[in-house]
PDB file as gemmi writes it, atoms N, CA and C in Angstrom:
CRYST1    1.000    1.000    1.000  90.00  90.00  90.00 P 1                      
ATOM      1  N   UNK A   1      91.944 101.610 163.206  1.00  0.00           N  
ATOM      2  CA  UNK A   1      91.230 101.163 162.023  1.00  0.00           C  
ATOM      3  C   UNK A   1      91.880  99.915 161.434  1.00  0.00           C  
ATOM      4  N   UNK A   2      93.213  99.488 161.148  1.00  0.00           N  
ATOM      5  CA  UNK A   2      93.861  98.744 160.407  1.00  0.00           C  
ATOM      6  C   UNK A   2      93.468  97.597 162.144  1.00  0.00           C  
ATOM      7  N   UNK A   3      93.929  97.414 163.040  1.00  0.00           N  
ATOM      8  CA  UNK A   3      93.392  96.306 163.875  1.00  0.00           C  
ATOM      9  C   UNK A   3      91.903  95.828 163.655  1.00  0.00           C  
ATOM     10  N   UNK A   4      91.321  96.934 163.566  1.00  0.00           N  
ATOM     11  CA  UNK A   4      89.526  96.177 162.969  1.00  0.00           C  
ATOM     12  C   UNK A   4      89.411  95.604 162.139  1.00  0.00           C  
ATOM     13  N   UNK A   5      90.341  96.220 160.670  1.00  0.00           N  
ATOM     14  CA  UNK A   5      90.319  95.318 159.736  1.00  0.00           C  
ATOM     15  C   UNK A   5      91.132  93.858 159.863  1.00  0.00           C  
ATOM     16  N   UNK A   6      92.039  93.914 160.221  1.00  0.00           N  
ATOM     17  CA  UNK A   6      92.602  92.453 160.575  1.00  0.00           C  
ATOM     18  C   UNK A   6      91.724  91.575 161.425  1.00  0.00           C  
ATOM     19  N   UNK A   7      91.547  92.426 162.119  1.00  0.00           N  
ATOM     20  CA  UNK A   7      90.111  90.942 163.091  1.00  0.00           C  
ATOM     21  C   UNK A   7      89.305  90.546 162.422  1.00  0.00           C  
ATOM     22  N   UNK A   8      88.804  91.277 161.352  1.00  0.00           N  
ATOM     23  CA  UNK A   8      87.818  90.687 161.047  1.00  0.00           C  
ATOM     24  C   UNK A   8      88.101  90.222 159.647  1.00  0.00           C  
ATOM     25  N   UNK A   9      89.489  90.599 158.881  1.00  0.00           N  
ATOM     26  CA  UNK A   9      89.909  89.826 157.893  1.00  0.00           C  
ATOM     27  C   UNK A   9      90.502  88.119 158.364  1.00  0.00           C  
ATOM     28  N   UNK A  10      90.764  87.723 160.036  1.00  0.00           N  
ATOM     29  CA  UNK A  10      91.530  87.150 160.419  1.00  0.00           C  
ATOM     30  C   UNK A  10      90.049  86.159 160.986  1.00  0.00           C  
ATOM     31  N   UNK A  11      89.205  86.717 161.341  1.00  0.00           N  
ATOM     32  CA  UNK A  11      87.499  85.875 161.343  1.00  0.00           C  
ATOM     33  C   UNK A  11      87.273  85.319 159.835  1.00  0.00           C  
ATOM     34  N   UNK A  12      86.916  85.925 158.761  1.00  0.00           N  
ATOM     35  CA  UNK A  12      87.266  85.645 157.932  1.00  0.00           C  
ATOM     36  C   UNK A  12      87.671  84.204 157.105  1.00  0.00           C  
ATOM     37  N   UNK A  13      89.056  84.703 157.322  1.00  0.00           N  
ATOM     38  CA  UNK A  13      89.737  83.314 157.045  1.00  0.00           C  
ATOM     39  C   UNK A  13      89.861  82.149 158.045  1.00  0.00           C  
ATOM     40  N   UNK A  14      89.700  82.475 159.031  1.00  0.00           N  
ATOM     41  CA  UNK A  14      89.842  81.405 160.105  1.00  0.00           C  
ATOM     42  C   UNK A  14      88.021  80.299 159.820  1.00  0.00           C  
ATOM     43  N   UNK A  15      87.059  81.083 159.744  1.00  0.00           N  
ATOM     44  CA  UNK A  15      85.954  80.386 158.918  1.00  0.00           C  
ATOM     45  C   UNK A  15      86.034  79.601 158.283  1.00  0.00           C  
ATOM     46  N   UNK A  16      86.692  80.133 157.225  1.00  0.00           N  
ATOM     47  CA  UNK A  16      86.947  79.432 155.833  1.00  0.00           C  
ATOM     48  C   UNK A  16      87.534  78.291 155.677  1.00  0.00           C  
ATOM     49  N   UNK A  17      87.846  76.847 154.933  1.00  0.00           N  
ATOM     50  CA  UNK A  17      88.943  75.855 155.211  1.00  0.00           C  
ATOM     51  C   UNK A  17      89.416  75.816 153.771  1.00  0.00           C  
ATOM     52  N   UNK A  18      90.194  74.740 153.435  1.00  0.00           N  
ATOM     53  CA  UNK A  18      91.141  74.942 152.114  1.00  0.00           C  
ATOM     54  C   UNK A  18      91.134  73.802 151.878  1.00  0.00           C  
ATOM     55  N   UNK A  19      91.032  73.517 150.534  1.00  0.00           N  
ATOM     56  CA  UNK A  19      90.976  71.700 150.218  1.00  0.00           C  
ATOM     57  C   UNK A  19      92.403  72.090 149.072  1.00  0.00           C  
ATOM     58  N   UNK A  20      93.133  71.552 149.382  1.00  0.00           N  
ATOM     59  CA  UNK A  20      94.208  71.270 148.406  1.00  0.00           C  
ATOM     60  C   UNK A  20      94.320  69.901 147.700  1.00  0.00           C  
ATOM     61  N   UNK A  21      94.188  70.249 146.430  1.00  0.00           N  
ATOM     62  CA  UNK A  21      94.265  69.847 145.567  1.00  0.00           C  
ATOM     63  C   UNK A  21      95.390  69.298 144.602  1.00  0.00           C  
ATOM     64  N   UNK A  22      95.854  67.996 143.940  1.00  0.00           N  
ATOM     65  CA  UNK A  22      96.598  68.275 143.235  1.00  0.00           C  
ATOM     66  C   UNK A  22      96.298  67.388 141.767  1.00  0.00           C  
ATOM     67  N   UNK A  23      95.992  68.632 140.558  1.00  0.00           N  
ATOM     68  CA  UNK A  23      95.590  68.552 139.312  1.00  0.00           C  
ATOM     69  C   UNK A  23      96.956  68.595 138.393  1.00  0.00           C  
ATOM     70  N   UNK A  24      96.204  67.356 137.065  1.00  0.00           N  
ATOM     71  CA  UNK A  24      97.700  67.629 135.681  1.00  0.00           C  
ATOM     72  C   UNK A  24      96.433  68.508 134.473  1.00  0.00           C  
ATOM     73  N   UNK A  25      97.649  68.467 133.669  1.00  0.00           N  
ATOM     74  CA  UNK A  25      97.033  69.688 132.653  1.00  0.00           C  
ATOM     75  C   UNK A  25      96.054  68.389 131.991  1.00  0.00           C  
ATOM     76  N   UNK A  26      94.508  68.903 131.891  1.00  0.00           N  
ATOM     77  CA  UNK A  26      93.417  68.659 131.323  1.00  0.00           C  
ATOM     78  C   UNK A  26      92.535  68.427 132.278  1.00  0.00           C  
ATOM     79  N   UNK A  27      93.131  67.975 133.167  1.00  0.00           N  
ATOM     80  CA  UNK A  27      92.437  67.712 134.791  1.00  0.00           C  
ATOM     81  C   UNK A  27      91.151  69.031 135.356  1.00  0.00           C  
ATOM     82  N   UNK A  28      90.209  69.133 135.959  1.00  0.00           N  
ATOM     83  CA  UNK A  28      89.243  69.783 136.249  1.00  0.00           C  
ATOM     84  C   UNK A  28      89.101  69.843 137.531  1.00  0.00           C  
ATOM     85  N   UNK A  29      88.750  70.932 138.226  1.00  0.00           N  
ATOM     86  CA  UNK A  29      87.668  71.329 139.316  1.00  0.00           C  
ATOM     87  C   UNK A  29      86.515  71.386 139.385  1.00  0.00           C  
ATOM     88  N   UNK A  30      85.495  71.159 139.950  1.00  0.00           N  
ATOM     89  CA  UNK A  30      84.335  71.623 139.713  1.00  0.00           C  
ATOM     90  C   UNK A  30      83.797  72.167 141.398  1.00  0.00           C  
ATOM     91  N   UNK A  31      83.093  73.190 141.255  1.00  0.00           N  
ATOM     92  CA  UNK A  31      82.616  74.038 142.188  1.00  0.00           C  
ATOM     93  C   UNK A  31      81.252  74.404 141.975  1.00  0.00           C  
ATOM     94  N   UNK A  32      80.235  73.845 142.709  1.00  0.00           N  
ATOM     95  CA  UNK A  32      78.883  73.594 142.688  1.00  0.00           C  
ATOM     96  C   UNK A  32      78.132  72.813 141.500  1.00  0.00           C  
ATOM     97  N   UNK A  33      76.795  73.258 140.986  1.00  0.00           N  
ATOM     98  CA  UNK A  33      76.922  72.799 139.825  1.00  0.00           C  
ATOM     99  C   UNK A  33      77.511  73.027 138.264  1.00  0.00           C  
ATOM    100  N   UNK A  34      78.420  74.867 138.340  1.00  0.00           N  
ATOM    101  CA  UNK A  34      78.039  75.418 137.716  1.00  0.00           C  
ATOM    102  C   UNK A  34      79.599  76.311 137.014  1.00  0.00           C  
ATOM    103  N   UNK A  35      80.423  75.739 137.660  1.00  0.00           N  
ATOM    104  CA  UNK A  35      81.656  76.371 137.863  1.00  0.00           C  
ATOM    105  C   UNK A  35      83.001  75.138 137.832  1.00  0.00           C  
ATOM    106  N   UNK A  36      83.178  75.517 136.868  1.00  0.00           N  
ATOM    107  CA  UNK A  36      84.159  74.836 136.542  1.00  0.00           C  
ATOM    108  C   UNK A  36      86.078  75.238 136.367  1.00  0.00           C  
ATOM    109  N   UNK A  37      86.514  74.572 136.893  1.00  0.00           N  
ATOM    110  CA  UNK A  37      88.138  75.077 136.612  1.00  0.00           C  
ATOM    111  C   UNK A  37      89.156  74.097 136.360  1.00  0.00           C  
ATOM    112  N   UNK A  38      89.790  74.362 134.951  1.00  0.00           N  
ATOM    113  CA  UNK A  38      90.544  73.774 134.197  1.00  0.00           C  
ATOM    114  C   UNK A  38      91.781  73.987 133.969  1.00  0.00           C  
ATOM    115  N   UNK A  39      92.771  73.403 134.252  1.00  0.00           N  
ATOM    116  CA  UNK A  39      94.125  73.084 134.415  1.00  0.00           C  
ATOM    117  C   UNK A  39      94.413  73.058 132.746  1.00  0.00           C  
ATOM    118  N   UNK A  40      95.023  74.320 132.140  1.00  0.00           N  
ATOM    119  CA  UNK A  40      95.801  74.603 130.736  1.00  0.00           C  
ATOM    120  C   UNK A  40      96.402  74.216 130.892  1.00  0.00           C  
ATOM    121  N   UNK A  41      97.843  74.778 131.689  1.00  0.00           N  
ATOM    122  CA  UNK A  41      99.264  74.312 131.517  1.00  0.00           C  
ATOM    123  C   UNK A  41      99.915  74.483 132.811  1.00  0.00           C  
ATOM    124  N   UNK A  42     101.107  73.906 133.082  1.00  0.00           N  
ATOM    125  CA  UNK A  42     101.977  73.890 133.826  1.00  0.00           C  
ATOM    126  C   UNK A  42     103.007  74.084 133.280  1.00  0.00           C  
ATOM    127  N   UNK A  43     103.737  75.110 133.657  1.00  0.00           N  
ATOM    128  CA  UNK A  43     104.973  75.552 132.915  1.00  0.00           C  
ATOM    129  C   UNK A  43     105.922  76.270 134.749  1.00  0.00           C  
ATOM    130  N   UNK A  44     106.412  77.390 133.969  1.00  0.00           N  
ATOM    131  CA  UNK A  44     106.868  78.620 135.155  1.00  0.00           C  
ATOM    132  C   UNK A  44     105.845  78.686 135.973  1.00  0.00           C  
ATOM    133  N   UNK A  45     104.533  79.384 135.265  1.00  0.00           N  
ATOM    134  CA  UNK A  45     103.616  79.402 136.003  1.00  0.00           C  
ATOM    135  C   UNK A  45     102.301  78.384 135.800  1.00  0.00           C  
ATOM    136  N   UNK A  46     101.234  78.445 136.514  1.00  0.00           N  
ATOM    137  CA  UNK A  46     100.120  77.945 136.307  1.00  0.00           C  
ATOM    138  C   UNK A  46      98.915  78.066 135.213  1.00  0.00           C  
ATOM    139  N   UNK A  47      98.376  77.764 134.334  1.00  0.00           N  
ATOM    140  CA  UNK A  47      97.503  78.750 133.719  1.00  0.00           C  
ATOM    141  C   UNK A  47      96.075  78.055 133.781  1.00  0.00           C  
ATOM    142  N   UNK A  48      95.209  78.797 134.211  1.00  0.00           N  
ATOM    143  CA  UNK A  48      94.144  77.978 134.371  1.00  0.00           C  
ATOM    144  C   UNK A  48      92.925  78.520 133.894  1.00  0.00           C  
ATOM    145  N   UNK A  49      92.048  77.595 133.458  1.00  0.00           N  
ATOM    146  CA  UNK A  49      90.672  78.447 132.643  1.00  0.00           C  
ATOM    147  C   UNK A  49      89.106  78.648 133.365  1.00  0.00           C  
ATOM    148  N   UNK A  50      88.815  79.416 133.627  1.00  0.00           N  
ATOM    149  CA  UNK A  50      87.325  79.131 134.700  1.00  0.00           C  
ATOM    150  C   UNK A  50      86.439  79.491 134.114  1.00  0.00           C  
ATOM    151  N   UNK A  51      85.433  78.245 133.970  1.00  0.00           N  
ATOM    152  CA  UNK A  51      83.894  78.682 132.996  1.00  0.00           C  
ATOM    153  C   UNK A  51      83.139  78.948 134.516  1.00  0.00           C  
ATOM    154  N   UNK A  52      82.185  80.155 134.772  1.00  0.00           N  
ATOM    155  CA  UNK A  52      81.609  80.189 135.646  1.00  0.00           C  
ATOM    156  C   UNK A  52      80.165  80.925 134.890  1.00  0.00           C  
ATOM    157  N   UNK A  53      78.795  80.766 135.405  1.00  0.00           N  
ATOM    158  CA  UNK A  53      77.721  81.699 134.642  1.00  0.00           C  
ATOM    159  C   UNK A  53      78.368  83.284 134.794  1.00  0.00           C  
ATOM    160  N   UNK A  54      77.467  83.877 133.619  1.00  0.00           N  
ATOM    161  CA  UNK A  54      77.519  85.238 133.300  1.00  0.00           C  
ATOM    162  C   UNK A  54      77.166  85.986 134.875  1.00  0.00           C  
ATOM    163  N   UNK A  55      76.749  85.537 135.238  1.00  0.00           N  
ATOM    164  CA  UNK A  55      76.217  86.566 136.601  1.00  0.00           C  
ATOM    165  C   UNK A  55      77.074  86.135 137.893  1.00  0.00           C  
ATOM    166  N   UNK A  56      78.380  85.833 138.185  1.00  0.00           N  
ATOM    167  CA  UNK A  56      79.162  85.286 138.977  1.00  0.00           C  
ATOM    168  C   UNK A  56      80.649  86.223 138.343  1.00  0.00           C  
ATOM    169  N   UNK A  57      80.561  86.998 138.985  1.00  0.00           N  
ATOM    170  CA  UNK A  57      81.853  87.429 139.015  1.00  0.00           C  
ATOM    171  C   UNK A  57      83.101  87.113 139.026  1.00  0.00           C  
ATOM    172  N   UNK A  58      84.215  87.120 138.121  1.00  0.00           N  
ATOM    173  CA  UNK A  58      85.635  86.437 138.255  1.00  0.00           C  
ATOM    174  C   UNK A  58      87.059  86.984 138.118  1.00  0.00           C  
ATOM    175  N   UNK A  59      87.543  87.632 138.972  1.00  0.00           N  
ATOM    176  CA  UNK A  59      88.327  88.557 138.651  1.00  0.00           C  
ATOM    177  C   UNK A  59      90.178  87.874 139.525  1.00  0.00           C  
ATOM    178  N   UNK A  60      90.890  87.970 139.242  1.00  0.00           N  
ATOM    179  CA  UNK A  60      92.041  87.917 139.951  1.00  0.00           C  
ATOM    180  C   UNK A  60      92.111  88.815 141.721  1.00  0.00           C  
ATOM    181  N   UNK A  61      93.029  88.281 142.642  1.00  0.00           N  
ATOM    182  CA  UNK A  61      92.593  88.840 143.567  1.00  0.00           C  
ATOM    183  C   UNK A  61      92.802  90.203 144.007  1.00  0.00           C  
ATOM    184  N   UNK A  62      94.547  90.358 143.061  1.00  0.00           N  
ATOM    185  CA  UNK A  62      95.002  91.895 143.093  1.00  0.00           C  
ATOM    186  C   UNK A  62      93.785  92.978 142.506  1.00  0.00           C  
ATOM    187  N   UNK A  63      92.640  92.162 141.681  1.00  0.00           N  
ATOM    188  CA  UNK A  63      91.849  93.260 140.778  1.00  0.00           C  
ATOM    189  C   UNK A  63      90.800  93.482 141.653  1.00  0.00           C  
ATOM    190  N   UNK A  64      90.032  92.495 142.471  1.00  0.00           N  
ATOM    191  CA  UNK A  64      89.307  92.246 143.132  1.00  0.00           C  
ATOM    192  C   UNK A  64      89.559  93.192 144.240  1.00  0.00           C  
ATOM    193  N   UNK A  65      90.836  93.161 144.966  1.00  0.00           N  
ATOM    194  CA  UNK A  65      91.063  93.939 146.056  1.00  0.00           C  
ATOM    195  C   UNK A  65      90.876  95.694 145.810  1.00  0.00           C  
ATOM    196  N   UNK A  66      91.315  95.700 144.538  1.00  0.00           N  
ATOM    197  CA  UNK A  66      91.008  97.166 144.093  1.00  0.00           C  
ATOM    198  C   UNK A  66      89.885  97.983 144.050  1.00  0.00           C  
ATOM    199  N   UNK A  67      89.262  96.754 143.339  1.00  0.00           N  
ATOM    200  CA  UNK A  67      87.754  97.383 143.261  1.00  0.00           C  
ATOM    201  C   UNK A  67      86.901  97.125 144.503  1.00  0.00           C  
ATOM    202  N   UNK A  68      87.811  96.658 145.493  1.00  0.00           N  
ATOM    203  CA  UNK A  68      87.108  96.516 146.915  1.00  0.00           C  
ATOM    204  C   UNK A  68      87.630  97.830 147.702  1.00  0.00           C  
ATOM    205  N   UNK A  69      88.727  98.325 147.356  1.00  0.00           N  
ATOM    206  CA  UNK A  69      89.025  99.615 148.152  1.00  0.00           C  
ATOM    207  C   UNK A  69      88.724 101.238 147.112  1.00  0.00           C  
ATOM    208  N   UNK A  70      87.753 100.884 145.824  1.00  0.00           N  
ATOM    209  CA  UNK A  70      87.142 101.919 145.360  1.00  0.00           C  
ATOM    210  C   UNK A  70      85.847 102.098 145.609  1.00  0.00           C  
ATOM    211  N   UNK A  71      85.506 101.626 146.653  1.00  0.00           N  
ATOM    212  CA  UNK A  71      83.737 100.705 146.875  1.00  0.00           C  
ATOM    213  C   UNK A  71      83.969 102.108 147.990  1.00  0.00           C  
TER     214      UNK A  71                                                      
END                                                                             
């Protein structure tokens, strides 16, 4: 079971590509027309703000993963 899931977590990401980015604090993302992500602060850590519509889900990934293995 755990090899099925890696193949196809490992399809997955291999799909996928990564645009790296590098933003200062006030600086923006934008992701389609509709989704936006904003660079608060830079400190220790990162803090960042995401306006996305009400019907687009936005959760962190540790929370995300959770509610993917209560499904």
């Amino acid at each position: 079971m755990f090899l099925s899931f890696f193949i196809e977590w490992f399809r997955k990401k291999r799909r996928s590509k990564m645009l790296v980015l590098t933003r200062r604090i006030g600086e923006n993302i934008i992701i389609g027309d509709d989704i936006i992500i904003r660079v608060l602060d830079i400190g220790h850590q990162v803090k960042l703000g995401i306006e996305a519509p009400e019907n687009i889900t936005v959760h962190r990934e540790e929370i995300y993963d959770k509610i993917q293995e209560d499904l």
